[in-house]
C-alpha positions in Angstrom: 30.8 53.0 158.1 31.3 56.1 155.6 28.8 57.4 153.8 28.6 57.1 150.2 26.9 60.0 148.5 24.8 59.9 145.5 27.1 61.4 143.6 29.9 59.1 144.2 27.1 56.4 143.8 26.8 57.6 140.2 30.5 57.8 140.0 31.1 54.2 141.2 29.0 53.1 139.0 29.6 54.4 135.8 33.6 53.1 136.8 31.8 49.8 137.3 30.0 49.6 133.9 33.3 50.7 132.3 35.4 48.0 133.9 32.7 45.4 132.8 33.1 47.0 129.6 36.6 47.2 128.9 36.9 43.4 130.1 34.6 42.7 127.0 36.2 44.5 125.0 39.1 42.2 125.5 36.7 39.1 124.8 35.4 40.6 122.1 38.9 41.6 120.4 40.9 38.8 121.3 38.0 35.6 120.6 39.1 34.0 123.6 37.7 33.4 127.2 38.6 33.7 130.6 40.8 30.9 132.1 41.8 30.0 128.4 45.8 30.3 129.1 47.3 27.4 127.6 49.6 28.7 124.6 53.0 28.4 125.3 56.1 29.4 123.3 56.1 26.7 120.6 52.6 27.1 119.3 52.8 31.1 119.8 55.4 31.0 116.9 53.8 28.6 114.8 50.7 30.2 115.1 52.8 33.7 114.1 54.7 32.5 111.5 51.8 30.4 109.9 49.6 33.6 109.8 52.8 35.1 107.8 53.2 32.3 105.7 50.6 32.0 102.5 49.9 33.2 99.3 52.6 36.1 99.9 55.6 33.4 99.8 53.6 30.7 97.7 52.7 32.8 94.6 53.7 36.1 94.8 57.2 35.7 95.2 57.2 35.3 91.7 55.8 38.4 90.3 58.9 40.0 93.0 61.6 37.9 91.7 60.7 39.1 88.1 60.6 43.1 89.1 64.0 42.6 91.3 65.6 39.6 90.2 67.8 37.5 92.4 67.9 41.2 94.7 64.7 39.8 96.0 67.1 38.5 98.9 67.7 42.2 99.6 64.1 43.3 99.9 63.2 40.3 102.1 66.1 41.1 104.4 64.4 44.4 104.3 61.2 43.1 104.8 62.4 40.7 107.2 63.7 43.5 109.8 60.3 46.2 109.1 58.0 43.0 110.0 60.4 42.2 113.2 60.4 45.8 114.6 56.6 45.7 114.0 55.7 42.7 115.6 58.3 44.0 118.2 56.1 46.9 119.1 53.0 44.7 118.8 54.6 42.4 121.4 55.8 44.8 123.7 52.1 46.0 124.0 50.7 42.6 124.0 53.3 41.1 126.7 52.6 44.6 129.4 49.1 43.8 128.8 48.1 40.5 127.7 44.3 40.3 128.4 43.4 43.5 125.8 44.6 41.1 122.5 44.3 43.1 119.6 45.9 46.0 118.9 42.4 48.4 118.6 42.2 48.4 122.0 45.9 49.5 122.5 44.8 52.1 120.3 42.0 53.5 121.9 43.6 54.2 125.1 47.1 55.6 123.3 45.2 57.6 120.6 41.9 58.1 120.9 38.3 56.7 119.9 39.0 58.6 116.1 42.4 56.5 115.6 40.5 53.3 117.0 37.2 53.5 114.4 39.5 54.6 111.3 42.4 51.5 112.2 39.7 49.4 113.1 37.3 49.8 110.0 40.9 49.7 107.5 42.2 46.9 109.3 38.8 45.0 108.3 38.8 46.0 104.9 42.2 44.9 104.1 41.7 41.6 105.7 38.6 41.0 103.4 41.0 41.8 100.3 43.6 39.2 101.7 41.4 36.9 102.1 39.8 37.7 98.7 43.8 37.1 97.6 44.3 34.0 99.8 41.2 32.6 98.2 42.1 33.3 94.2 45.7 31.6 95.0 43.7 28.6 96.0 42.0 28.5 93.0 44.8 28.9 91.3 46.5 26.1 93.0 43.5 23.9 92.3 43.0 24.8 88.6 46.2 22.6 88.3 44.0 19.7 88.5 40.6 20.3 87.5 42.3 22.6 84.6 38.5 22.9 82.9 37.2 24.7 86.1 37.5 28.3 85.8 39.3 30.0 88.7 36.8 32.0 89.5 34.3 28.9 90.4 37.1 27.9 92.2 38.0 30.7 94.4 34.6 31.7 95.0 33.9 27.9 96.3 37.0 27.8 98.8 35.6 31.8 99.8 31.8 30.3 100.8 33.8 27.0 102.2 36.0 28.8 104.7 33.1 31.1 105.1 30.7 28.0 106.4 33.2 26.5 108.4 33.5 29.8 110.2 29.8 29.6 111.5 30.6 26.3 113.5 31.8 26.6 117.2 35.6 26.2 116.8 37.7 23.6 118.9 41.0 23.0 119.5 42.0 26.5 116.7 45.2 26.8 118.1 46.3 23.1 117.9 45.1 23.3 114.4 47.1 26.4 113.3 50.2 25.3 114.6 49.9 22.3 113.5 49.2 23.7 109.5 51.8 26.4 110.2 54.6 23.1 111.2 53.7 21.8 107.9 54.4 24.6 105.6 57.2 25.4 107.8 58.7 21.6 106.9 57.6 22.2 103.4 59.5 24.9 103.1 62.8 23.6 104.5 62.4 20.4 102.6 62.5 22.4 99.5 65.7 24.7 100.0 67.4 21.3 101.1 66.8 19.8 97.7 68.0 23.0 96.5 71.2 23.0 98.3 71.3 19.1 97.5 71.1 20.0 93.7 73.3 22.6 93.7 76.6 20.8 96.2 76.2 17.4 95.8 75.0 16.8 92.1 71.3 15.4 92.4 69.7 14.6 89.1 68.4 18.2 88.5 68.2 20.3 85.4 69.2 23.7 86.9 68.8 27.0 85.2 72.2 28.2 85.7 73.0 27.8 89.3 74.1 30.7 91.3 75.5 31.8 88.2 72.6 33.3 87.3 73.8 36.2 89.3 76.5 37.2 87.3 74.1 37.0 83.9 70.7 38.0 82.6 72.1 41.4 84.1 73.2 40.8 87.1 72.3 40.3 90.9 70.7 43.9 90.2 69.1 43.5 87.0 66.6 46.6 87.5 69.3 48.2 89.7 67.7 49.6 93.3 64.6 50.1 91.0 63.5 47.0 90.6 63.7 45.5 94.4 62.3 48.9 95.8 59.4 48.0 93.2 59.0 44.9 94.6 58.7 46.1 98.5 55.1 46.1 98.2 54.6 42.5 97.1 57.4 41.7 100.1 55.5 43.4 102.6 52.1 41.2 101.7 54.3 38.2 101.8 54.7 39.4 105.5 51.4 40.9 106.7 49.8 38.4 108.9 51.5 39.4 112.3 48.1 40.1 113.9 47.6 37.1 115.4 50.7 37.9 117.7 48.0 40.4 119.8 44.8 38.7 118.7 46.4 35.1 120.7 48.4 37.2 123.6 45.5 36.6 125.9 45.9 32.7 125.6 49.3 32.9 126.6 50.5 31.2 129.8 53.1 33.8 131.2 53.2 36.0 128.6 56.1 38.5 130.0 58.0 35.7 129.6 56.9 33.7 126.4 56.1 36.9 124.1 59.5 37.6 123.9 60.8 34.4 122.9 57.9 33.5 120.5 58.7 36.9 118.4 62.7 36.4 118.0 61.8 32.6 116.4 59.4 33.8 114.3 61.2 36.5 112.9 64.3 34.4 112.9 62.1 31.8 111.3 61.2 34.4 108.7 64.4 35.5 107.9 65.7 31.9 106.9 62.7 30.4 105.1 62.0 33.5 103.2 65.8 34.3 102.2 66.4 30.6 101.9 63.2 30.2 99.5 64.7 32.8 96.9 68.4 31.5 97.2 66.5 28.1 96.0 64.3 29.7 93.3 66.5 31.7 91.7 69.0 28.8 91.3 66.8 26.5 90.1 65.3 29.0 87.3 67.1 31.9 85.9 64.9 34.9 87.5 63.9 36.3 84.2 62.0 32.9 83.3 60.6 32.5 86.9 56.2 32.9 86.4 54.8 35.4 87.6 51.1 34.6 88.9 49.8 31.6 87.0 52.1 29.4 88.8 54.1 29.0 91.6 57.6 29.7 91.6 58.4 27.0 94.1 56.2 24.3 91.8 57.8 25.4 88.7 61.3 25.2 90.6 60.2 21.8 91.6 60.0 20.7 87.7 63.6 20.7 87.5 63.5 17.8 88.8 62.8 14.6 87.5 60.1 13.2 90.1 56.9 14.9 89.2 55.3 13.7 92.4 57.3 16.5 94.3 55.2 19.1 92.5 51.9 17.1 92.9 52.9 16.9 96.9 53.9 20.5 97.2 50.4 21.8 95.4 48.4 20.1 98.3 50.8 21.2 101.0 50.5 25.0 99.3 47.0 24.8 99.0 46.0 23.5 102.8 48.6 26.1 103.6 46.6 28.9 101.7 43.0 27.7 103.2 44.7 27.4 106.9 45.6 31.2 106.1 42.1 32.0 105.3 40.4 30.1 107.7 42.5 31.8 110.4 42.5 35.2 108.7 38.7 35.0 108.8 38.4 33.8 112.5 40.5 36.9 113.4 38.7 39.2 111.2 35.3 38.2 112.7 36.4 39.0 115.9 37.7 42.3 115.0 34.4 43.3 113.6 32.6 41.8 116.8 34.9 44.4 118.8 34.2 47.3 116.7 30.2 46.5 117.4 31.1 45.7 121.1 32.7 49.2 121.4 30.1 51.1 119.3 32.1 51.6 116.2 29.8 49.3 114.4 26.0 48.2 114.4 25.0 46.2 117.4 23.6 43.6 116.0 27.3 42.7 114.4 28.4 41.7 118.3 29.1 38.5 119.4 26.1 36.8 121.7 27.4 35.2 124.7 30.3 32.0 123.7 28.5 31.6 120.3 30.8 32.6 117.4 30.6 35.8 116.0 28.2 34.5 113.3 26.3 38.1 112.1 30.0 39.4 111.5 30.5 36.4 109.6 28.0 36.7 107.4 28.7 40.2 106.8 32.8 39.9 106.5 31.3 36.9 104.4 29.5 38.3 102.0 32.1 41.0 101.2 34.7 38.4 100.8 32.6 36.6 98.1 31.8 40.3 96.1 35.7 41.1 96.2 36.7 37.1 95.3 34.2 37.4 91.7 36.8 40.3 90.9 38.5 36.9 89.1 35.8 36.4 87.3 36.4 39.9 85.3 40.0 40.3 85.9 41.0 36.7 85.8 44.8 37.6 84.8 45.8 40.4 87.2 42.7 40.4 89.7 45.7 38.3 92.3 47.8 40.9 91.7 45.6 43.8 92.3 44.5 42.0 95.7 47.6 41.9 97.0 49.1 44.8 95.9 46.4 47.0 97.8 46.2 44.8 100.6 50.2 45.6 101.3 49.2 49.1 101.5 46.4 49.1 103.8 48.8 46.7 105.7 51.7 49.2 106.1 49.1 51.7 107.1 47.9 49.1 109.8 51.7 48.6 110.8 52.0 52.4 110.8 49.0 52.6 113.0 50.7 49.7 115.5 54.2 51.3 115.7 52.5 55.0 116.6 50.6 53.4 119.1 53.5 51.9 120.6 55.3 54.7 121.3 52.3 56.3 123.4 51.5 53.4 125.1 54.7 53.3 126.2 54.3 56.2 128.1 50.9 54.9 129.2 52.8 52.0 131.2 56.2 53.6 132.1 54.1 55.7 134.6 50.8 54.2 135.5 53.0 50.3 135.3 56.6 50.2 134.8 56.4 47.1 136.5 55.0 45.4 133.7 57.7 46.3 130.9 59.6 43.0 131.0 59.0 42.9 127.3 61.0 46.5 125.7 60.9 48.1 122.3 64.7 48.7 122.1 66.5 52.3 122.1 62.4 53.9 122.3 62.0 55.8 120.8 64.7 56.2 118.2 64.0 52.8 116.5 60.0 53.0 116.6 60.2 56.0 114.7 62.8 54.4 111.9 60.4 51.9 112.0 57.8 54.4 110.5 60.1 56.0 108.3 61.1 53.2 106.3 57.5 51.9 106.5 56.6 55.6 104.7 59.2 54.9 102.5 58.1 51.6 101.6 54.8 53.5 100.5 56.6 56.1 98.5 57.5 52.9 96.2 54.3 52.7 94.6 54.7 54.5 91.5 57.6 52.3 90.1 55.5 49.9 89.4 52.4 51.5 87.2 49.9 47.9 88.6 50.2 49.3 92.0 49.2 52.9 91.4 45.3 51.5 91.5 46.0 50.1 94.7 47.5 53.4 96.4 44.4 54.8 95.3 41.9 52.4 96.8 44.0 52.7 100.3 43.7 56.4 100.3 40.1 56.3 99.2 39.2 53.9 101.5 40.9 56.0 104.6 39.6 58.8 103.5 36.3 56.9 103.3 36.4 55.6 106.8 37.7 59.3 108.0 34.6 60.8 106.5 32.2 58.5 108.4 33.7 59.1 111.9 33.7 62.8 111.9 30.1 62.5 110.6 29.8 60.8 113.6 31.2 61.6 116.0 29.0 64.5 117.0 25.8 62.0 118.3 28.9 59.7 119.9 29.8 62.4 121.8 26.0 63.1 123.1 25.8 58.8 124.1 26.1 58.4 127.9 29.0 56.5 129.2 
């Protein structure tokens, strides 16, 4: 029997610990156990496209349509493609390597620990201010009904709701979120059929002007190119919530062979409902007179018609829609913070304890959520805005973050296992690195529309915030053992 020296004892060892480490890692990232393999194709893309699908589409669509007019279509085809090379790259990542989940862990291996703690930290924060976004939408959704409620009470009552629910042992998440997602998925195509029914076969409808309203009000292009590359950063909210994609991978059953599938339905799923939803709108109301944040465009749509329980039905669908969104967002975002704690980019005591939820992350990702949800209470006409405005940016950066990582992981399993690439970013790297380009450019938009200048300036604070910490750091990291 060979001898084993004490060196190679140590050695052995320390590989050991980091194996045992690096499999919680993937626990910790991902929220799921072991043995837990039971999403399949179906519920993968419901689950992708319902964490896509919220306040984005349901409110701020309108504020777009009013800086682009009916070129809205343009910048969700736009949109559209930058989400599905994203999700793409995510996927490819997620499919190779299934059991890591979240993208933070991709990271750290293609990158570095400085990438990971940065990305990590940003990715938290902008979740918090989506959230914060998803949960004013709900109260504005609500104040519909209980009109002598201020929004603020509201949204801050949904925030502590979803927060609560978040400290119980969840069951059956993923049947849940698909089933949500289905819903506002139907919802959704239910409503650009009575559009098309309105428009070809002469329901009882008072339209705005049709499709005409293309050809006045100035135009398809009304603010020329301006106007819908203004609007890219309210798209790109509409569109943020890919994460789940790598945050559900480990659940998959066969992922080489149901990732791939499960990302050209959602984005095909994305393309239609979202491009389908502002053909609708903008026949129904001439852009110019579509609302911008008070109401929803697809409610105030759905006045043209003379049934007024079609708004009252759509308000409830909208509004479980939103709190599904949050309720998943937060799940996710708990986990992520759990991670960061598990892999020493957070305090310990943030870390998950055994198959209990995540419940000191909670509180603190709870507590911030209710600080940044009050922001209605002193801006209660633009604080929605502001939200979503600045979490597009820190999401593009996020995106930008994926993408790059992509692109070095690639080389991380083209030689150590080529075997595993079932799942390919096409023409790598050419199209990765357009990807980043036009997510740059995307960026570059915000000063042509002065609301989102603040919220440029709270992303690059915030980075450089989060930049700061690690390389004050990073120094007593670098002395921790193993």
């Amino acid at each position: 029997m060979p001898t084993v020296t004490t060196g190679q004892a140590k050695a052995m060892g320390i590989f050991t610990r980091h194996g045992a480490t690096q499999t919680r890692l993937s626990r910790r990232y991902t929220g799921q156990g072991v043995g837990e393999k039971d999403l399949r194709t179906p519920q993968l893309t419901l689950m992708t496209v319902g964490g896509i699908i919220g306040s984005g589409l349901f409110l701020a669509a309108g504020e777009a349509i009013r800086m682009a007019g009916p070129a809205i279509i343009v910048g969700y085809l736009i949109g559209a493609t930058a989400m599905a090379l994203e999700v793409t790259a995510l996927a490819e990542m997620a499919a190779a390597d299934p059991a890591k989940g979240s993208f933070l862990v991709y990271a750290r291996r293609a990158l570095g620990p400085g990438f990971t703690f940065v990305g990590g930290w940003i990715f938290w924060f902008s979740s918090i201010l989506n959230l914060a976004a998803e949960a004013t939408a709900a109260g504005i959704f609500t104040h519909l009904w209980l009109p002598h409620i201020p929004t603020w009470a509201l949204s801050t009552t949904f925030a502590l709701i979803i927060v609560g629910i978040n400290f119980l042992t969840v069951k059956g998440f993923s049947e849940v979120e698909s089933l949500m997602a289905l819903i506002k998925v139907v919802a959704i195509a239910l409503f650009i059929a009575l559009a098309a029914l309105a428009l070809f076969a002469g329901w009882p409808v008072r339209l705005g002007s049709g499709l005409a309203s293309w050809s006045v009000a100035g135009g398809f292009f009304p603010n020329g190119l301006r106007g819908v590359a203004a609007a890219m950063i309210l798209v790109m909210f509409s569109m943020a919530g890919t994460g789940v994609l790598g945050l559900a991978a480990a659940s998959v059953r066969d992922p080489e062979r149901r990732i791939g599938p499960a990302v050209h339905y959602s984005a095909t799923l994305v393309y239609l409902l979202y491009i389908g939803s502002a053909l609708a709108i903008t026949a129904l109301i001439p852009w110019n007179k579509v609302p911008a944040t008070g109401l929803s465009p697809f409610l105030a749509a759905l006045h043209r018609f003379p049934w007024p329980i079609l708004g009252q039905i759509f308000n409830v669908v909208i509004l479980l829609a939103v709190l599904s969104a949050m309720n998943a967002g937060l799940f996710a975002t708990d986990r992520v913070l759990a991670g960061l704690a598990t892999a020493k980019d957070a305090p310990r005591w943030l870390k998950e304890k055994g198959d209990a939820p995540p419940r000191a992350a909670n509180a603190a990702t709870g507590a911030l959520l209710v600080a940044v949800t009050l922001l209605t209470y002193f801006l209660p006409k633009t604080a929605f805005l502001y939200l979503v405005t600045a979490t597009g940016f820190q999401a593009l950066f996020i995106w930008v973050l994926i993408v790059l990582t992509q692109i070095y992981y690639r080389r991380h399993l083209e030689k150590e296992h080529p075997q595993r690439l079932r799942l390919k970013m096409p023409w790598h790297p050419y199209l990765s690195i357009f990807e980043i380009a036009l997510l740059l450019a995307i960026i570059a938009t915000a000063p042509l529309a002065p609301h989102q200048l603040p919220a440029l300036g709270l992303g690059v604070a915030v980075t450089a915030l989060f930049l700061a910490i690690y390389l004050l750091i990073r120094p007593r990291r670098r002395q921790q053992p193993a």
